[in-house]
C-alpha positions in Angstrom: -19.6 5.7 6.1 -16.5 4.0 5.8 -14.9 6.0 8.5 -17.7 4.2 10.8 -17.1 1.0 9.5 -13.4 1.3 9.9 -14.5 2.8 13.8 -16.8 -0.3 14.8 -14.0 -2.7 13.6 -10.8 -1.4 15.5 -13.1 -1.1 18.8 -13.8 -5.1 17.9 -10.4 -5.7 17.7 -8.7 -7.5 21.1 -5.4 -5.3 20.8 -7.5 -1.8 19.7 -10.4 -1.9 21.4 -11.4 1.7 22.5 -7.7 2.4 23.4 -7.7 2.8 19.7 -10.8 3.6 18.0 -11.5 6.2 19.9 -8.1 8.4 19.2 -8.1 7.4 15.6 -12.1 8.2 15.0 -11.5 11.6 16.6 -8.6 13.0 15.7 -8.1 11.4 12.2 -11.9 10.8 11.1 -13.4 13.6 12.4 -15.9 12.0 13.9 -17.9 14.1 16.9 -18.0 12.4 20.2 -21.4 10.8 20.1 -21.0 9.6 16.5 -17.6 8.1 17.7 -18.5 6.8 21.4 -21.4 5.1 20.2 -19.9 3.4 17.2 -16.8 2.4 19.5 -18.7 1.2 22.7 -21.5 -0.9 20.2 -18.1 -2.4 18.2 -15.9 -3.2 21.4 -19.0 -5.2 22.9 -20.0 -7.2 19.9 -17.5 -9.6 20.2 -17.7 -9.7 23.7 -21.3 -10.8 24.2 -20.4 -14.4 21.8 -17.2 -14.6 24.0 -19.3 -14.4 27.1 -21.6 -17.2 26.3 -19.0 -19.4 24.0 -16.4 -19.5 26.7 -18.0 -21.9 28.5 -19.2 -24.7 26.2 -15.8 -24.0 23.9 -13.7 -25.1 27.0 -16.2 -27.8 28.3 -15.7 -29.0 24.6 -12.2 -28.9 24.6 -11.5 -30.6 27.9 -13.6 -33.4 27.4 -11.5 -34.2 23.9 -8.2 -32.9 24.5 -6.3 -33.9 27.0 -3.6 -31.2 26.8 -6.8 -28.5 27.5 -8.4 -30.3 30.1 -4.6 -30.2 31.9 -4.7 -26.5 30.7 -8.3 -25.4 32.1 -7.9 -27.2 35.6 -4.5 -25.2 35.7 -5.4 -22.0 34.3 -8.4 -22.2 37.1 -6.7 -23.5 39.9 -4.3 -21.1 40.1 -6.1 -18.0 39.3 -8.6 -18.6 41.5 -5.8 -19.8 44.2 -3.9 -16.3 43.5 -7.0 -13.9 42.9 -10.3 -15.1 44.3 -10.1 -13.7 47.5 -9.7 -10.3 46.6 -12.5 -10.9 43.2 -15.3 -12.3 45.6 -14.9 -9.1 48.1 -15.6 -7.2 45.1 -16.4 -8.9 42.3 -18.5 -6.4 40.5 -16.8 -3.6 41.1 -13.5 -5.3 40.2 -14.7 -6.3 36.9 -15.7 -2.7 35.8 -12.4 -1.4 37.3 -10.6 -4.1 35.6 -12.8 -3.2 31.7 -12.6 0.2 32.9 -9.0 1.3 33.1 -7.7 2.0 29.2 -4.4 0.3 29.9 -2.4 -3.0 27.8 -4.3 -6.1 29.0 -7.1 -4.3 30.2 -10.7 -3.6 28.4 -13.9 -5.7 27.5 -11.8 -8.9 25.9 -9.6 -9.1 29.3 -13.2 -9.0 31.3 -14.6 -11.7 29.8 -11.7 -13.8 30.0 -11.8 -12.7 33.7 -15.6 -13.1 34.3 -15.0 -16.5 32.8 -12.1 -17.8 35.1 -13.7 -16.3 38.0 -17.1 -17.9 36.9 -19.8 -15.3 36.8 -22.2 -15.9 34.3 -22.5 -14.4 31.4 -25.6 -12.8 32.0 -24.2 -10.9 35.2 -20.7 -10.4 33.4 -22.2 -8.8 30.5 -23.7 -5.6 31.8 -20.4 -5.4 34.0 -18.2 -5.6 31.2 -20.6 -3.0 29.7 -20.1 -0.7 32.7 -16.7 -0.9 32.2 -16.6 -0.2 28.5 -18.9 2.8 28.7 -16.2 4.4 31.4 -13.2 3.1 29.5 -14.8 5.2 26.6 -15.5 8.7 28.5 -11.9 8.1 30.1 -10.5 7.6 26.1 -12.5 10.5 25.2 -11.4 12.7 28.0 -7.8 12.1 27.1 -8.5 12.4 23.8 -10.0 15.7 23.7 -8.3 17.0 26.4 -8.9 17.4 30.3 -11.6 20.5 29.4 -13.7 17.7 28.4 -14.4 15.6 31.6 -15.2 18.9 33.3 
């Protein structure tokens, strides 16, 4: 049980995610692949569904009494959406997955929702998307994991 527990929180973490929790739940645990895919995929999106909907009203909250985050907001959103948005809106739901999909540093579920955010899609189209992502970010983990006998 506790190598479950210990499973669930690393995939919740923003640095570990699956990246980690998968490896480590596999190859040290023991886990099987089910045990250790579903444990990983349900901790990595836990956080992620309260990030999705607190985003919002977190940074509406602090704008409106900070001065030094409403400056922050308008510039973190001006210029990513200056820099990026043209290529996002062409394919904004595909780029999302890609983006939660690919098991690389500053990629994965936590990245999305920061993305899904900036880019404003709401959470309740960002969500699924982000879970798209995690559930391929997790068979692409695995694959390596395990070995390339695996995926095929």
């Amino acid at each position: 049980m506790e190598e479950y527990l210990k499973t669930f929180i690393t995939a919740m973490t923003p640095i570990g995610e699956l990246r980690v929790a998968i490896p480590v739940a596999l190859t040290r645990y023991s886990l099987s692949f089910w045990e250790t895919y579903i444990i990983a995929v349900v901790g990595n999106m836990f956080p992620i569904v309260f990030i999705v909907f607190l985003l919002d009203p977190v940074s509406r909250f602090l704008s409106k009494h900070f001065r030094f985050f409403r400056w922050f907001f308008n510039w973190l959103f001006e210029r990513t959406r200056r820099k990026h948005s043209h290529k996002f809106e062409v394919l904004e739901e595909l780029a999302l997955i890609t983006f939660v999909a690919i098991p690389l540093p500053v990629t994965g579920a936590w990245s999305g929702a920061a993305a899904a955010f900036v880019f404003g899609i709401p959470p309740k189209k960002s969500l699924p998307l982000i879970l798209v992502g995690v559930l391929i970010a997790g068979l692409i983990v695995s694959g390596i994991t395990l070995g390339i006998d695996f995926l095929i």
